[in-house]
N, CA, C and O atoms as a GROMACS GRO file, in nm:
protein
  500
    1UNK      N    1   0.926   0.341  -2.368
    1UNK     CA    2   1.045   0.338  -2.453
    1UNK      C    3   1.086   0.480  -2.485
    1UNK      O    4   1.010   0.556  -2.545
    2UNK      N    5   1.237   0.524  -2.434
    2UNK     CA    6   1.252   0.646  -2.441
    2UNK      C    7   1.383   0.624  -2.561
    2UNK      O    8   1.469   0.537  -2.548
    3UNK      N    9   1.378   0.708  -2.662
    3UNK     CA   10   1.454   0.709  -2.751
    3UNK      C   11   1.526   0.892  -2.798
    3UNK      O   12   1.466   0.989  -2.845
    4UNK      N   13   1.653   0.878  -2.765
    4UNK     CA   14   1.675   0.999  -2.750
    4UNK      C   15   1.795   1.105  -2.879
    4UNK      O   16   1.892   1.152  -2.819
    5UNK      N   17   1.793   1.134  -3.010
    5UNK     CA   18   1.884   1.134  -3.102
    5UNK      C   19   1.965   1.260  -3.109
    5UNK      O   20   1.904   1.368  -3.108
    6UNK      N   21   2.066   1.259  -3.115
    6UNK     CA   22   2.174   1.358  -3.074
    6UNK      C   23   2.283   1.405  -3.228
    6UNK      O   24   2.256   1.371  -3.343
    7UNK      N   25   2.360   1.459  -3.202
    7UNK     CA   26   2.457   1.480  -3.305
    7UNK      C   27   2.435   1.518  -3.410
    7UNK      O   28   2.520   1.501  -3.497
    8UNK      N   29   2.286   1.598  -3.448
    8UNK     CA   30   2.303   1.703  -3.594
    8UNK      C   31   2.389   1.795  -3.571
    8UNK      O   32   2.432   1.829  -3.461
    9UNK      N   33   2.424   1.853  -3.710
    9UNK     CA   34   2.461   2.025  -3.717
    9UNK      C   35   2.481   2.044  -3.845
    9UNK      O   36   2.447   1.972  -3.939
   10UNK      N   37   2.542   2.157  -3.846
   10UNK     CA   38   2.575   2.224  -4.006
   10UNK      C   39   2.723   2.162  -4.044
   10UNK      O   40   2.818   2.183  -3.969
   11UNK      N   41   2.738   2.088  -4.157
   11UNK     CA   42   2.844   2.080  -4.203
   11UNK      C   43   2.843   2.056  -4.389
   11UNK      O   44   2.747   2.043  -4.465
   12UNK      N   45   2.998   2.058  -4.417
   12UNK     CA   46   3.000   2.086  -4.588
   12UNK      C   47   2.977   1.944  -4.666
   12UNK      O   48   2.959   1.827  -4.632
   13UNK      N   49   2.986   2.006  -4.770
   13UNK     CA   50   2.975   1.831  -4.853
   13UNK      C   51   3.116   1.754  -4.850
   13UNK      O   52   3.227   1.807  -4.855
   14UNK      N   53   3.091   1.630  -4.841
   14UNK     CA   54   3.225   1.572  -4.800
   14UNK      C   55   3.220   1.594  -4.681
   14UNK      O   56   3.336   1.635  -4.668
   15UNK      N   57   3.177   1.600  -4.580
   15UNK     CA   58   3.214   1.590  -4.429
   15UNK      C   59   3.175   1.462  -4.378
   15UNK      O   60   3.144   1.373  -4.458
   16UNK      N   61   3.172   1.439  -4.240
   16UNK     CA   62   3.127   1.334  -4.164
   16UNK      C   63   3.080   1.399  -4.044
   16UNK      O   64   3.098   1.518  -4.020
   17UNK      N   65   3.016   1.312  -3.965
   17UNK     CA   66   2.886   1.325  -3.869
   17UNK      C   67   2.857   1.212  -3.833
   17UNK      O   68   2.861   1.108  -3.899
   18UNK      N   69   2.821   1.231  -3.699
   18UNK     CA   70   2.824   1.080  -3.647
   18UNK      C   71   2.639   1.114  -3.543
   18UNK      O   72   2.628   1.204  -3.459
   19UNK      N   73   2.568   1.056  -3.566
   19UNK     CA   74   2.403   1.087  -3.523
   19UNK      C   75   2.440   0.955  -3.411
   19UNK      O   76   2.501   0.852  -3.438
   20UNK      N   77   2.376   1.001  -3.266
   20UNK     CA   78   2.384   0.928  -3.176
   20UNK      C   79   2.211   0.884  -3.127
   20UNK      O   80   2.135   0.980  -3.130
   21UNK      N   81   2.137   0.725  -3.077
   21UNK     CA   82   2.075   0.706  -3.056
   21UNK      C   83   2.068   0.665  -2.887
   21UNK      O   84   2.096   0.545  -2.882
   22UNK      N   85   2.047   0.704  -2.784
   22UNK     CA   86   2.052   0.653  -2.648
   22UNK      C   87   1.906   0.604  -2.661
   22UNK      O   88   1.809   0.661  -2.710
   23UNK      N   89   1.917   0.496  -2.608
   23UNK     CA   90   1.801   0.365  -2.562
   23UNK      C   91   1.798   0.352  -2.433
   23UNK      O   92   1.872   0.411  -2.353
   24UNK      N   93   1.699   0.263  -2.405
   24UNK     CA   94   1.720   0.195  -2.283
   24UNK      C   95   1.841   0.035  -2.252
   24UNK      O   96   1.944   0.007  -2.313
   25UNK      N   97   1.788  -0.024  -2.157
   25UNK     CA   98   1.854  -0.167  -2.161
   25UNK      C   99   1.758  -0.227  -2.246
   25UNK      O  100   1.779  -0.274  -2.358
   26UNK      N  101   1.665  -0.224  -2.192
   26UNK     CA  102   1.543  -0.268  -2.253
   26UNK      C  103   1.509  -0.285  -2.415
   26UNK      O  104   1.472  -0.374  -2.491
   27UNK      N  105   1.544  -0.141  -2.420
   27UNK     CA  106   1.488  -0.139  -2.544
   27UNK      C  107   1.606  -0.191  -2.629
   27UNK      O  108   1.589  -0.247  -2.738
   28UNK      N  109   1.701  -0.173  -2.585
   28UNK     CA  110   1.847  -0.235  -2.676
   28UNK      C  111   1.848  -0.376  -2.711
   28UNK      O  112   1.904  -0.435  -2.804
   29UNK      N  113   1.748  -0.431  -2.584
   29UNK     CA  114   1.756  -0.611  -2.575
   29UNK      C  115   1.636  -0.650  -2.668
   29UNK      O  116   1.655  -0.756  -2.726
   30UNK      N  117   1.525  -0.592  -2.693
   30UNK     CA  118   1.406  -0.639  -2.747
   30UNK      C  119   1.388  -0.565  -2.883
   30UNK      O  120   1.325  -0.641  -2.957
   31UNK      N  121   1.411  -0.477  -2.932
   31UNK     CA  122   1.365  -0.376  -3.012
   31UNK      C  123   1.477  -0.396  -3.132
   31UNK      O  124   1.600  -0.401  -3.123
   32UNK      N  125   1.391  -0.406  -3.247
   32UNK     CA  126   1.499  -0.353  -3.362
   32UNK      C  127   1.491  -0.169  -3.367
   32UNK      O  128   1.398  -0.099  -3.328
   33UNK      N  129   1.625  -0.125  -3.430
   33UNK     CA  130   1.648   0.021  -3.447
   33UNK      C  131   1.687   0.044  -3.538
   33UNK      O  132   1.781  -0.014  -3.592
   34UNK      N  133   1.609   0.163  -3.593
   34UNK     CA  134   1.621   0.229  -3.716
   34UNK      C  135   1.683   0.363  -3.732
   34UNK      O  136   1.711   0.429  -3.632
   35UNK      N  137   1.704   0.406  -3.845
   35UNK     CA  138   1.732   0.570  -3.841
   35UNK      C  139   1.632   0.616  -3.970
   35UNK      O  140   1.654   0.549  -4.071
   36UNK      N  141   1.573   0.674  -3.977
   36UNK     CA  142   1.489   0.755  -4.078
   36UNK      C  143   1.541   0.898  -4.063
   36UNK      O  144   1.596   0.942  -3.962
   37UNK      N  145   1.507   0.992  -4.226
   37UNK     CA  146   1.495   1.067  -4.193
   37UNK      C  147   1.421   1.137  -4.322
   37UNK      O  148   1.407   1.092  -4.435
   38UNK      N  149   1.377   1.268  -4.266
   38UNK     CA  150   1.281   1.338  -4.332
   38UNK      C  151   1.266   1.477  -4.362
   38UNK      O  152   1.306   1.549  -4.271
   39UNK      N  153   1.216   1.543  -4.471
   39UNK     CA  154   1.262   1.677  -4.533
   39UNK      C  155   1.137   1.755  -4.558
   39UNK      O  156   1.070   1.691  -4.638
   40UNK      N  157   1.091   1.841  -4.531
   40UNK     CA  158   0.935   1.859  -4.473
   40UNK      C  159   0.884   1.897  -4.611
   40UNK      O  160   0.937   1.961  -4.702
   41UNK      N  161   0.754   1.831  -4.598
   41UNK     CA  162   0.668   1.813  -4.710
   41UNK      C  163   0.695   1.665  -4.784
   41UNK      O  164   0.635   1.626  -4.884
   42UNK      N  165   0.771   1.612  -4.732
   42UNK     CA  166   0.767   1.489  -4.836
   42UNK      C  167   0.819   1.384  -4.700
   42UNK      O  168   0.882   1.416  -4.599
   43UNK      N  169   0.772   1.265  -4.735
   43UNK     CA  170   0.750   1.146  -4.646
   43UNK      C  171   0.890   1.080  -4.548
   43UNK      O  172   1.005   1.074  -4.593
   44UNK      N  173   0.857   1.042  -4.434
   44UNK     CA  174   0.952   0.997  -4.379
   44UNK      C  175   1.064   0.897  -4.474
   44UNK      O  176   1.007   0.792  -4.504
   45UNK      N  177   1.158   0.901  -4.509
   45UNK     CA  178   1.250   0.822  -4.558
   45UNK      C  179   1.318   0.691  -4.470
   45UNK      O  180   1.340   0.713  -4.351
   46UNK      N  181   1.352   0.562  -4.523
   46UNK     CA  182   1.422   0.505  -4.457
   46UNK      C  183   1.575   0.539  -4.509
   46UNK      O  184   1.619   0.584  -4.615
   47UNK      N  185   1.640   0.493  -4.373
   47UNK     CA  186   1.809   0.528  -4.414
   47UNK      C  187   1.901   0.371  -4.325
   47UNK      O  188   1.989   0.309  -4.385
   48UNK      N  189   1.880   0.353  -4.255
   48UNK     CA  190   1.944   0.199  -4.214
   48UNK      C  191   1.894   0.181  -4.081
   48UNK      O  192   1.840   0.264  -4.007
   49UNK      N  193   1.928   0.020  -4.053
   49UNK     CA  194   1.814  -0.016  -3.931
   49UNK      C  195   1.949  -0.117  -3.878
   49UNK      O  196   2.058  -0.137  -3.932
   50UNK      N  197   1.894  -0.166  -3.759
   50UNK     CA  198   1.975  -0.275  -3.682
   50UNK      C  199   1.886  -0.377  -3.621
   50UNK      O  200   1.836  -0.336  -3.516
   51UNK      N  201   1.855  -0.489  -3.652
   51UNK     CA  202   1.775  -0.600  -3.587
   51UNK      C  203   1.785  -0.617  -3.477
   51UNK      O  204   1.888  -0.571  -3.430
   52UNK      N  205   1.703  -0.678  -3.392
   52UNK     CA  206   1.695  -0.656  -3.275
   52UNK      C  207   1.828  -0.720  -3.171
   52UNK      O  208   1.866  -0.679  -3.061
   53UNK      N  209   1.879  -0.836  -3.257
   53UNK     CA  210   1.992  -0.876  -3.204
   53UNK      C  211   2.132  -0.843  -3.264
   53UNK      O  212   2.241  -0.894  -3.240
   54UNK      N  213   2.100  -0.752  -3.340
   54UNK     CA  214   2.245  -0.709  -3.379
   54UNK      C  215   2.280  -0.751  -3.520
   54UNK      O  216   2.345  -0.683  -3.601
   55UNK      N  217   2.206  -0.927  -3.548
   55UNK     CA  218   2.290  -1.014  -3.633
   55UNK      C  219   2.257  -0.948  -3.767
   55UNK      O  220   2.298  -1.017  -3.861
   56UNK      N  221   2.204  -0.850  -3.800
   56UNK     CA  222   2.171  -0.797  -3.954
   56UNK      C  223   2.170  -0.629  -3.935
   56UNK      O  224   2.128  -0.568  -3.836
   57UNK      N  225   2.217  -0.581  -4.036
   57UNK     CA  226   2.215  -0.416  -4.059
   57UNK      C  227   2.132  -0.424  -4.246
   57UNK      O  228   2.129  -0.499  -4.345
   58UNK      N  229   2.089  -0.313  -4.204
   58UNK     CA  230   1.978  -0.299  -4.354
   58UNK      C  231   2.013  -0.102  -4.373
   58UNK      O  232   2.001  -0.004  -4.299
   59UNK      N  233   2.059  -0.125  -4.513
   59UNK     CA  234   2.102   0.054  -4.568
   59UNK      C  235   1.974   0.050  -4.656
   59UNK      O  236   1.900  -0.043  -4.689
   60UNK      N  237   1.973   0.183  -4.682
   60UNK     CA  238   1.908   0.221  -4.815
   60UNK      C  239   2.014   0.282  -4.950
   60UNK      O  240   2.124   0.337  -4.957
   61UNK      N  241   1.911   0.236  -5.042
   61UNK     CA  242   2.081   0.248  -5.173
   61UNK      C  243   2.149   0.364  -5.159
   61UNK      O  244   2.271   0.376  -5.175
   62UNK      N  245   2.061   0.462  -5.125
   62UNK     CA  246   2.121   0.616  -5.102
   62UNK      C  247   2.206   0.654  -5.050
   62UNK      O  248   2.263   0.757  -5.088
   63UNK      N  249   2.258   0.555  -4.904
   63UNK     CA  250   2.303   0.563  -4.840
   63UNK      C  251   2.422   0.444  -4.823
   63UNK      O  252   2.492   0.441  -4.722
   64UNK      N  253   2.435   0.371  -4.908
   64UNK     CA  254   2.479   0.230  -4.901
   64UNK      C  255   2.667   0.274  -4.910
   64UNK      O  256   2.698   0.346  -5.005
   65UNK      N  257   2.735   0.248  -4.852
   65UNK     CA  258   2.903   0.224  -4.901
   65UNK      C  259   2.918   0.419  -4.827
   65UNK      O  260   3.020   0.478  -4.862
   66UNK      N  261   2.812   0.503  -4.729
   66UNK     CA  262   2.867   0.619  -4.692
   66UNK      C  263   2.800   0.630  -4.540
   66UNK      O  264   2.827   0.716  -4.456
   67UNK      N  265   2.726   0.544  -4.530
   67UNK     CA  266   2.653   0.550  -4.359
   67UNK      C  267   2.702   0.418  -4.352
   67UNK      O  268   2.738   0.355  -4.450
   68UNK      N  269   2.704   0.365  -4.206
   68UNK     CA  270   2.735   0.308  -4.105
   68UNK      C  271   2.667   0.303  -4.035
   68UNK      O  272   2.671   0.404  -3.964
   69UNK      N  273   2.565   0.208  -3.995
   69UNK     CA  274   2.498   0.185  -3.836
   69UNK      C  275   2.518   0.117  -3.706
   69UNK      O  276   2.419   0.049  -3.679
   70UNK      N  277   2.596   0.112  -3.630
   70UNK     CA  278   2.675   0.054  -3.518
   70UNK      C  279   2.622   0.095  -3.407
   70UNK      O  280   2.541   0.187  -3.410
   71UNK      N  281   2.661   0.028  -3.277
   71UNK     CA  282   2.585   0.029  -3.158
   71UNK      C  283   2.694  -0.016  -3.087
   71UNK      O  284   2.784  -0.084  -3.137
   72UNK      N  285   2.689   0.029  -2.946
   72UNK     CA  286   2.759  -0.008  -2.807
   72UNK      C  287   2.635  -0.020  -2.694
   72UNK      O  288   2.545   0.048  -2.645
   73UNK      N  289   2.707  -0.184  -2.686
   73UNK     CA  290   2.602  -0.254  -2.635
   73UNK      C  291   2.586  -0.210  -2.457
   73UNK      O  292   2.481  -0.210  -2.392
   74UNK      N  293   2.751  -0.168  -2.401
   74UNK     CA  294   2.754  -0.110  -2.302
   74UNK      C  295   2.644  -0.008  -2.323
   74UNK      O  296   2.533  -0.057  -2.346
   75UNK      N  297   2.652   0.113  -2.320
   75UNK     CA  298   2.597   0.218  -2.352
   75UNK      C  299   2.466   0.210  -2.416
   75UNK      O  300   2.424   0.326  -2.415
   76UNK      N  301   2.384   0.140  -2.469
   76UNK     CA  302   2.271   0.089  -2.521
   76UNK      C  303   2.253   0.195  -2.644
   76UNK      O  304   2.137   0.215  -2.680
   77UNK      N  305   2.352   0.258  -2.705
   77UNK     CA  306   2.328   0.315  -2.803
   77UNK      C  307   2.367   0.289  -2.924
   77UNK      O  308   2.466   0.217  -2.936
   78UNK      N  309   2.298   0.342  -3.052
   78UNK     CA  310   2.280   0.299  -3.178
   78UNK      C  311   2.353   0.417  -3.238
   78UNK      O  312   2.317   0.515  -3.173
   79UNK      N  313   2.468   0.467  -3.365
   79UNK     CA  314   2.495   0.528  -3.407
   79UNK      C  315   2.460   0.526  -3.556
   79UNK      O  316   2.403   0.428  -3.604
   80UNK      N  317   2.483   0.601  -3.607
   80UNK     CA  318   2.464   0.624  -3.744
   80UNK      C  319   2.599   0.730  -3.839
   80UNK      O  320   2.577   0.835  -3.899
   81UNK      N  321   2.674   0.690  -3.831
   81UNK     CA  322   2.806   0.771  -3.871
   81UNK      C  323   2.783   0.769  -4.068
   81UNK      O  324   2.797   0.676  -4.147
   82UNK      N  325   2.766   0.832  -4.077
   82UNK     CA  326   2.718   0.939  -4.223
   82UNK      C  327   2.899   0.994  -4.237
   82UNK      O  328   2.971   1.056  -4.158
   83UNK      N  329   2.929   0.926  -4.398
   83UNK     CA  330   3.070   1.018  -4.451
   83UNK      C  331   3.031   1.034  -4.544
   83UNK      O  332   2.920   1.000  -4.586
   84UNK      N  333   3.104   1.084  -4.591
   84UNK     CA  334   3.124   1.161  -4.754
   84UNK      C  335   2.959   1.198  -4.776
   84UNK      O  336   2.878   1.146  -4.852
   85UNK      N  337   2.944   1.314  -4.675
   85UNK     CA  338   2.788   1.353  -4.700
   85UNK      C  339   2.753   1.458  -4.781
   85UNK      O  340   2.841   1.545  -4.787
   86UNK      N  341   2.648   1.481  -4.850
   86UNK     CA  342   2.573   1.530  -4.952
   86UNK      C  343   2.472   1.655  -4.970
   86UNK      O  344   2.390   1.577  -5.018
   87UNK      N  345   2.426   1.738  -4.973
   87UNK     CA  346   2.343   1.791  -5.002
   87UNK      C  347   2.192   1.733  -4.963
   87UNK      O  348   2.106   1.755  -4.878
   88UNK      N  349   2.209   1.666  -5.049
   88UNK     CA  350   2.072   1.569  -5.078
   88UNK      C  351   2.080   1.514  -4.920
   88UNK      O  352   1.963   1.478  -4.907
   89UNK      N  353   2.137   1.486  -4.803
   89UNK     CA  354   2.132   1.413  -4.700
   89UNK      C  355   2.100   1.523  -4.613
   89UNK      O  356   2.100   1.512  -4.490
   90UNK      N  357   2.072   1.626  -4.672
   90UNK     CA  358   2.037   1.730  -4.546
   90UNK      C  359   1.913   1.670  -4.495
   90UNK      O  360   1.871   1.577  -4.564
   91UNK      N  361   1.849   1.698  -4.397
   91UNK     CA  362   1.705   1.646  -4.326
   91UNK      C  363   1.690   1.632  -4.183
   91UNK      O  364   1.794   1.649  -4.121
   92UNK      N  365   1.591   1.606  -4.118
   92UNK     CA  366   1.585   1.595  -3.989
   92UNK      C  367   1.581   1.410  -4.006
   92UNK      O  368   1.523   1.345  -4.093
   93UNK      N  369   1.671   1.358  -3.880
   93UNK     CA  370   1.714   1.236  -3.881
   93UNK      C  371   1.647   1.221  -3.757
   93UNK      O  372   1.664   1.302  -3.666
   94UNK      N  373   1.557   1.102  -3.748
   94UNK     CA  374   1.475   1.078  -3.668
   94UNK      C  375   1.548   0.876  -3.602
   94UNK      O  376   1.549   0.785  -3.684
   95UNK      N  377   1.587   0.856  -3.484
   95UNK     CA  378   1.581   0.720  -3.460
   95UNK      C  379   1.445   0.670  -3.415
   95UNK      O  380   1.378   0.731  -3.332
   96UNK      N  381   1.394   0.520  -3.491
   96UNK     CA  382   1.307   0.436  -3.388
   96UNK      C  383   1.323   0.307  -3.349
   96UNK      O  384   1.401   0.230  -3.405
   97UNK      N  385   1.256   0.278  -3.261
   97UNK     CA  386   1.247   0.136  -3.237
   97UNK      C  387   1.102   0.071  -3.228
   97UNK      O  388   0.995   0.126  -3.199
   98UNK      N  389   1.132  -0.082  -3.266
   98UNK     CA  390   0.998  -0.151  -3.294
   98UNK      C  391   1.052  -0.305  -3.274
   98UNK      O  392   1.160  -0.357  -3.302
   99UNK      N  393   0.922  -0.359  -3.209
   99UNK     CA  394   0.949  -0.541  -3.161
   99UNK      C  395   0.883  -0.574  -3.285
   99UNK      O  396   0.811  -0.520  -3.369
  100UNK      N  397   0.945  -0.702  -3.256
  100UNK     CA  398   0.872  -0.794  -3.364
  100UNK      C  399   0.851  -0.719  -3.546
  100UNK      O  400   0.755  -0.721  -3.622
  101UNK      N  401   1.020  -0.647  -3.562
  101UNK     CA  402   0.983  -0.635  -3.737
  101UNK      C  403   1.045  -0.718  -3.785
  101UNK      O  404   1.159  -0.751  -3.750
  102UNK      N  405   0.990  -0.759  -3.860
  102UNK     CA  406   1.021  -0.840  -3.963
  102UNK      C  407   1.038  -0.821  -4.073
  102UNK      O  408   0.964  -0.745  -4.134
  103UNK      N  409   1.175  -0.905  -4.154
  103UNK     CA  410   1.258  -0.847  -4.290
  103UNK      C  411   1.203  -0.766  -4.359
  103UNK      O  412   1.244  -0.652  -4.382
  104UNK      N  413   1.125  -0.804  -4.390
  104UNK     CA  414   1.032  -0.734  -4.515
  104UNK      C  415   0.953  -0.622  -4.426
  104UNK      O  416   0.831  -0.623  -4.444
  105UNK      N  417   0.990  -0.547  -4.355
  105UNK     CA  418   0.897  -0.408  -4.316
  105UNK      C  419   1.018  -0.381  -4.214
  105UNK      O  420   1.001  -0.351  -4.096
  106UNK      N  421   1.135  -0.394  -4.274
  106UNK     CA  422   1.238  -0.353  -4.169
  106UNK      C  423   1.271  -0.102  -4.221
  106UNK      O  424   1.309   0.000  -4.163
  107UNK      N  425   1.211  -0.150  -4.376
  107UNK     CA  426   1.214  -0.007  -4.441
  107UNK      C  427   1.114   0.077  -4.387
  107UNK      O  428   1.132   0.198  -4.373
  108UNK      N  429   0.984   0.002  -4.348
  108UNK     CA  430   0.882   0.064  -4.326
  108UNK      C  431   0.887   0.174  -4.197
  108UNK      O  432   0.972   0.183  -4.108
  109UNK      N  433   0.769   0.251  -4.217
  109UNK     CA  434   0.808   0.360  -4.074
  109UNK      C  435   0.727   0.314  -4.017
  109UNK      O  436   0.760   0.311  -3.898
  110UNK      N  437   0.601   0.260  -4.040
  110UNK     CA  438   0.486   0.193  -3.989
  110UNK      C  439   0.526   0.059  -3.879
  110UNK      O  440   0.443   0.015  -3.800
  111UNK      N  441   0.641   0.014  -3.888
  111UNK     CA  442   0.708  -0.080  -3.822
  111UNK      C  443   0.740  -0.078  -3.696
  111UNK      O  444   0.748  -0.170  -3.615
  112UNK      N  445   0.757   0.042  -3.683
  112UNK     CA  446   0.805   0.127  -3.543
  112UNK      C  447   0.751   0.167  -3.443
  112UNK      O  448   0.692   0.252  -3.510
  113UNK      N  449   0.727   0.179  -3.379
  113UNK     CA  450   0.614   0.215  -3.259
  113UNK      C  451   0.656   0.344  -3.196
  113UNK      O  452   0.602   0.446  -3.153
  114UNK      N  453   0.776   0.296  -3.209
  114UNK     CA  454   0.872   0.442  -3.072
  114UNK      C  455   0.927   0.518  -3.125
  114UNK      O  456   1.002   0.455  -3.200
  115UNK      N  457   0.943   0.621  -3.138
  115UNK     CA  458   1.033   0.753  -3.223
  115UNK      C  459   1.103   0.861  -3.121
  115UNK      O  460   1.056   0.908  -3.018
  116UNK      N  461   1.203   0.879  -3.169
  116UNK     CA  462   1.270   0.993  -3.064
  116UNK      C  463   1.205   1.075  -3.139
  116UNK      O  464   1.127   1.061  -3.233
  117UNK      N  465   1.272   1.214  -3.052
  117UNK     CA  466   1.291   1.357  -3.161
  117UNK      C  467   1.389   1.363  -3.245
  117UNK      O  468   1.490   1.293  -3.229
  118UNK      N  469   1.376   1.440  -3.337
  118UNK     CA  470   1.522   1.400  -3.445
  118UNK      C  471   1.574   1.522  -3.413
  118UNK      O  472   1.536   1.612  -3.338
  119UNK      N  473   1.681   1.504  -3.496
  119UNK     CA  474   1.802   1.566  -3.487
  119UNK      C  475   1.850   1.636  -3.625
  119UNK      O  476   1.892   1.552  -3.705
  120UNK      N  477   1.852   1.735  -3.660
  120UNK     CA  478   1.878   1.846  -3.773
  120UNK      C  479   1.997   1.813  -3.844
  120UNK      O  480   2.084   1.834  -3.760
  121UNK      N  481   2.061   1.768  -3.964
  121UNK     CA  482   2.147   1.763  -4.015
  121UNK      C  483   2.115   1.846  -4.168
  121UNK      O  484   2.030   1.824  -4.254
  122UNK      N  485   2.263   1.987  -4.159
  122UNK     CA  486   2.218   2.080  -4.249
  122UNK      C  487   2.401   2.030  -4.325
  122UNK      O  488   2.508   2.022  -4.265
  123UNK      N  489   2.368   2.004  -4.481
  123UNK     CA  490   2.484   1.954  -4.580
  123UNK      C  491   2.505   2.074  -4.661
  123UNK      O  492   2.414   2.087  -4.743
  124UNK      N  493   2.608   2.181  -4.667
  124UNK     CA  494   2.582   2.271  -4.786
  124UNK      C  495   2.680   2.274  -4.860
  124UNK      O  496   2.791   2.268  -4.808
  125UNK      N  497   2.672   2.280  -4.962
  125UNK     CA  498   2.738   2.261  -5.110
  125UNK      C  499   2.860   2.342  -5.130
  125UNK      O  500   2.920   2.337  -5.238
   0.00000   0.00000   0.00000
């Protein structure tokens, strides 16, 4: 399972950014996908996920009514389009995927098996 995350950079508060996830077929058809992300020294964060069939999206409150998690099913990729972003959202944004999660450990990082490399998103004030 190759998971590949694209689209950090430096931008202001109030901007938008759109974090790209390339999958496989495979992994698009079997795997739920997540986006985490994390700020060194302190623990991977969840930020929103996509079930394995699409039929449910899961935010975190932090993020709730300003990220977006969407996918093109052509393209087997998962996005994460972040607006009206923050300070506080700076971090390295990591995508994963994982079979068989279930509701209740859809937050978890432990859920996941597969992790790309993340991708740097710098928010400055």
């Amino acid at each position: 399972v190759q998971l590949q995350a694209s689209g950090g950079g430096v931008v202001q508060a109030g901007d938008t950014l759109r974090l790209s996830c390339a999958t496989s077929t495979r992994t698009f058809s079997s795997h739920a996908v997540a986006w985490f992300r994390q700020i060194p020294g302190k623990e991977r964060e969840f930020v929103a996920a996509r079930s394995r069939t699409g039929g449910y999206t899961y935010y975190a409150d932090s993020v709730k009514g300003r990220f977006t998690i969407s996918w093109d099913s052509a393209q087997k990729t998962v996005y994460l389009q972040m607006n009206s972003l923050k300070p506080e959202d700076t971090a390295v944004y990591y995508c994963a995927a994982g079979q068989g999660v279930i509701t209740s450990r859809t937050r978890s990082p432990e859920a996941y098996v597969n992790w790309g490399r993340g991708t740097l998103v710098t928010v400055s004030s």
